[in-house]
N, CA, C and O of each residue as an XYZ file, in Angstrom:
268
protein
N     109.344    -46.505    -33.032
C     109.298    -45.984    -31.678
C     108.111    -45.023    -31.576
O     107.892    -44.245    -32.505
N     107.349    -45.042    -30.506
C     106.078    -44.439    -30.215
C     106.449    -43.250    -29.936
O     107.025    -43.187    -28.850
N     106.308    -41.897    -30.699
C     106.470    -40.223    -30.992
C     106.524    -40.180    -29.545
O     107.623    -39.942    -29.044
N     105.479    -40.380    -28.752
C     105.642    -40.052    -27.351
C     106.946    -40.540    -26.147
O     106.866    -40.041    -25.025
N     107.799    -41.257    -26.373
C     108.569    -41.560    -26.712
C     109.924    -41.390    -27.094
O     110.823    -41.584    -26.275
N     110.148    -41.052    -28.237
C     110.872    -40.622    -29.022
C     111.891    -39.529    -28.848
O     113.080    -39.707    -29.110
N     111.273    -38.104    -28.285
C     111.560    -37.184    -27.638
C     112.542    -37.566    -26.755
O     113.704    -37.331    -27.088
N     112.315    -38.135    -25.642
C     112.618    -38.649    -24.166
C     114.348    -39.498    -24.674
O     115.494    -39.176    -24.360
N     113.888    -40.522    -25.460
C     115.053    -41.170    -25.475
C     115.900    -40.470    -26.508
O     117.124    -40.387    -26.402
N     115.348    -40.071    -27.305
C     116.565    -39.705    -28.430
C     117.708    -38.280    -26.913
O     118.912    -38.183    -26.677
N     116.819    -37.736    -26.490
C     117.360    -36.472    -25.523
C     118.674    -37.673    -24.494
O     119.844    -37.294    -24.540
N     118.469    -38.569    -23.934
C     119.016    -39.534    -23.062
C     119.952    -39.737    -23.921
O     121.082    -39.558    -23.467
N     119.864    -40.146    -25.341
C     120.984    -40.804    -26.211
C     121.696    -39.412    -26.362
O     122.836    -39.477    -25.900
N     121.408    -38.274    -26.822
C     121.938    -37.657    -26.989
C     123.183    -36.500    -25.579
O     124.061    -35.660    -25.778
N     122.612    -37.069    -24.358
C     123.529    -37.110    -23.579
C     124.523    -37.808    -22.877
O     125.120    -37.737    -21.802
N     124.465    -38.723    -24.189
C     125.521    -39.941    -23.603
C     125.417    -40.882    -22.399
O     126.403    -41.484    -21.974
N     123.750    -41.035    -21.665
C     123.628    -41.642    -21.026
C     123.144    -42.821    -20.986
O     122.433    -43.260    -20.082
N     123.584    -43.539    -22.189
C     122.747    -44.738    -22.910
C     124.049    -45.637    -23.278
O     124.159    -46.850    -23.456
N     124.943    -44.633    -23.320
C     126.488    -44.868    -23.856
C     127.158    -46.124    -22.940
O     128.119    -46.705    -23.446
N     126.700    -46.546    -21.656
C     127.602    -46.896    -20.642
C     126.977    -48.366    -20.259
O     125.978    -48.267    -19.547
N     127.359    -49.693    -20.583
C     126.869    -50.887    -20.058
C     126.267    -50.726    -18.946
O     126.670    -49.959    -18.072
N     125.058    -51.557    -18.849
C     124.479    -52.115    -19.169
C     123.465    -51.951    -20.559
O     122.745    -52.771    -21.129
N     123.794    -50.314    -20.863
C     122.746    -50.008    -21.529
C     121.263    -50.090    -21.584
O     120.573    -50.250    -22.591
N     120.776    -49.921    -20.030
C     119.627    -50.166    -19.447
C     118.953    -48.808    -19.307
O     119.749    -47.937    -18.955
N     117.786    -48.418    -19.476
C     117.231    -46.978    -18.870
C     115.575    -47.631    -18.790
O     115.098    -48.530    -19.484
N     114.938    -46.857    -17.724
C     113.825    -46.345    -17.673
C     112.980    -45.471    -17.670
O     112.887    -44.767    -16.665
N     112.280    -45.295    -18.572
C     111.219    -44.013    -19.393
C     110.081    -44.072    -18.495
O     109.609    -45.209    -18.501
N     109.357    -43.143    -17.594
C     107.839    -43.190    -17.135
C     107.503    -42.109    -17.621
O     108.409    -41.275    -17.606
N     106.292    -41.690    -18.170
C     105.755    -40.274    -18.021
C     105.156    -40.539    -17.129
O     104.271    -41.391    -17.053
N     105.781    -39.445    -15.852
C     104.741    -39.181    -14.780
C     103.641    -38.242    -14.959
O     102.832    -38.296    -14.033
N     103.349    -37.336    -15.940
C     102.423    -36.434    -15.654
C     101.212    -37.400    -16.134
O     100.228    -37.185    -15.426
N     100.978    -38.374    -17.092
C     100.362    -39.277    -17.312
C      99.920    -40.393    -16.319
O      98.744    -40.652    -16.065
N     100.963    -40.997    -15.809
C     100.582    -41.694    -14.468
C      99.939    -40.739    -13.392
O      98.919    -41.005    -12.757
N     100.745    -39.494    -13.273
C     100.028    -39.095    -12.475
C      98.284    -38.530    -12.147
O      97.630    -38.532    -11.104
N      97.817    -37.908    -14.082
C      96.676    -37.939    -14.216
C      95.748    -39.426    -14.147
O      94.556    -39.462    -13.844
N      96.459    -40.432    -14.445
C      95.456    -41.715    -14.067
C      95.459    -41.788    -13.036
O      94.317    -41.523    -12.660
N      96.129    -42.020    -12.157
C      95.882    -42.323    -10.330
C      94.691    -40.651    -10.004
O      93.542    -40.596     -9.565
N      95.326    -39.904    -10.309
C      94.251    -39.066    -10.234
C      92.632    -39.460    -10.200
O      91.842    -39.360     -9.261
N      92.373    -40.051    -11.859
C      91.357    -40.632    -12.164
C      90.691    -41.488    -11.261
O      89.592    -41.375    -10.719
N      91.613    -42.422    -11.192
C      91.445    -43.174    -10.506
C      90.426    -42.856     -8.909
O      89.371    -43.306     -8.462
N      91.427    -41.868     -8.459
C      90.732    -41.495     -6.899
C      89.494    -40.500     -7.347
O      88.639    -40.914     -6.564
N      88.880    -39.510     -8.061
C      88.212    -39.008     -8.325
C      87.145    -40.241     -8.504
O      86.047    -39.786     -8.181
N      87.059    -41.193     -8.769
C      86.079    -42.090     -9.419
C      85.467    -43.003     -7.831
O      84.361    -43.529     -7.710
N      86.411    -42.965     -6.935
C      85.455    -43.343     -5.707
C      85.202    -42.000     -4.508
O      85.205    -40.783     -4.693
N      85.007    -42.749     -3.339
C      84.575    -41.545     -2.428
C      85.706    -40.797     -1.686
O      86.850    -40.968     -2.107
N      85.519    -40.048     -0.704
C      87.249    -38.989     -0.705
C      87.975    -39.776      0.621
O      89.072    -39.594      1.150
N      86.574    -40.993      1.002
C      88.009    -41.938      2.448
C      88.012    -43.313      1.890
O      87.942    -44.253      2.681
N      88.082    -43.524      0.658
C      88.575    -44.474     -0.064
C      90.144    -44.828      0.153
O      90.908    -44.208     -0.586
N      90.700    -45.702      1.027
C      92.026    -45.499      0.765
C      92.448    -46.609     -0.295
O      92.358    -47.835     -0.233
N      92.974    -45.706     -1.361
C      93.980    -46.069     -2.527
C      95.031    -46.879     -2.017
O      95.504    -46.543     -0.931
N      95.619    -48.172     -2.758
C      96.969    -48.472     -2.568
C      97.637    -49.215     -4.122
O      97.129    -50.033     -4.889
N      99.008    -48.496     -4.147
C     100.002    -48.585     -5.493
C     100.928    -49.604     -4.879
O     101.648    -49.625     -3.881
N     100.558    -50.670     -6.124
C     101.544    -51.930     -5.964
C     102.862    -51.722     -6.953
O     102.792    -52.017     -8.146
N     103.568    -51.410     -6.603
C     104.709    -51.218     -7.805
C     106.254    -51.872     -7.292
O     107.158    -51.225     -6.762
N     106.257    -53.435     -7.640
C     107.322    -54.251     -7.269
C     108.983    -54.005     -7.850
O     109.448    -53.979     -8.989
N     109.396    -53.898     -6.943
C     110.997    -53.789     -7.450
C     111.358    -52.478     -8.017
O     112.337    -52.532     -8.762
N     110.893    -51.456     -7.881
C     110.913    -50.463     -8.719
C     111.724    -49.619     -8.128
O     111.390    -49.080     -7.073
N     113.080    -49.345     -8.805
C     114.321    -48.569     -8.264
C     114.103    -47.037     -8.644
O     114.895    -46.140     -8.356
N     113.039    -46.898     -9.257
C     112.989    -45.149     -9.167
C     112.231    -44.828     -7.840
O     111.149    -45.302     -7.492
N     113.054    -43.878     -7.129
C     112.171    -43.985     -5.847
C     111.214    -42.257     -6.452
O     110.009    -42.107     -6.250
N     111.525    -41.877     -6.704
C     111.087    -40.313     -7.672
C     109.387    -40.735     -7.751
O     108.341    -40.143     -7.486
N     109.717    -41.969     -8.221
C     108.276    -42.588     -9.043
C     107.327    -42.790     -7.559
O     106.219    -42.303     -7.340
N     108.079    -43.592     -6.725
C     107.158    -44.015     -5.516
C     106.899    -43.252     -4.655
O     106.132    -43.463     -3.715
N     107.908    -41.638     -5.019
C     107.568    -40.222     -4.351
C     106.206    -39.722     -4.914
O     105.194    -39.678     -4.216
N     106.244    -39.363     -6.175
C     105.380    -38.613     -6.926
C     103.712    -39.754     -7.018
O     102.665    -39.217     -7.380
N     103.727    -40.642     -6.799
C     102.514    -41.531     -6.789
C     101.848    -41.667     -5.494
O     100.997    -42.555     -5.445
N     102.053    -40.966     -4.412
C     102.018    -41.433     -3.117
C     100.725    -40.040     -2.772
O     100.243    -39.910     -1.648
């Protein structure tokens, strides 16, 4: 498991929220996504409008913080 990583889920397992079928979770680092989209817009001009394709994606947190 990738150290970066590691942290995140072992903390999830260790609150028993891994415990419960489906046994499904999703990990993003946003401060990472959020410095690439950053990048991203820094690299053209400031009325460039940006657009984030992100299909099916039930974290709405995620489609808050990217916007």
């Amino acid at each position: 498991m990738p150290r970066t990583l590691a942290a995140p889920v072992r903390k999830a397992i260790e609150k028993g929220l891994l415990d419960v079928p489906p046994h499904l979770a999703l990990f993003y680092d946003l401060d990472f996504l959020r410095k690439r989209i950053d990048t991203l817009r820094e690299a053209f001009p400031p009325e460039t409008l940006h657009a984030l394709a992100i299909k099916a994606c039930p974290v709405t947190e995620l489609l808050r913080r990217t916007s």
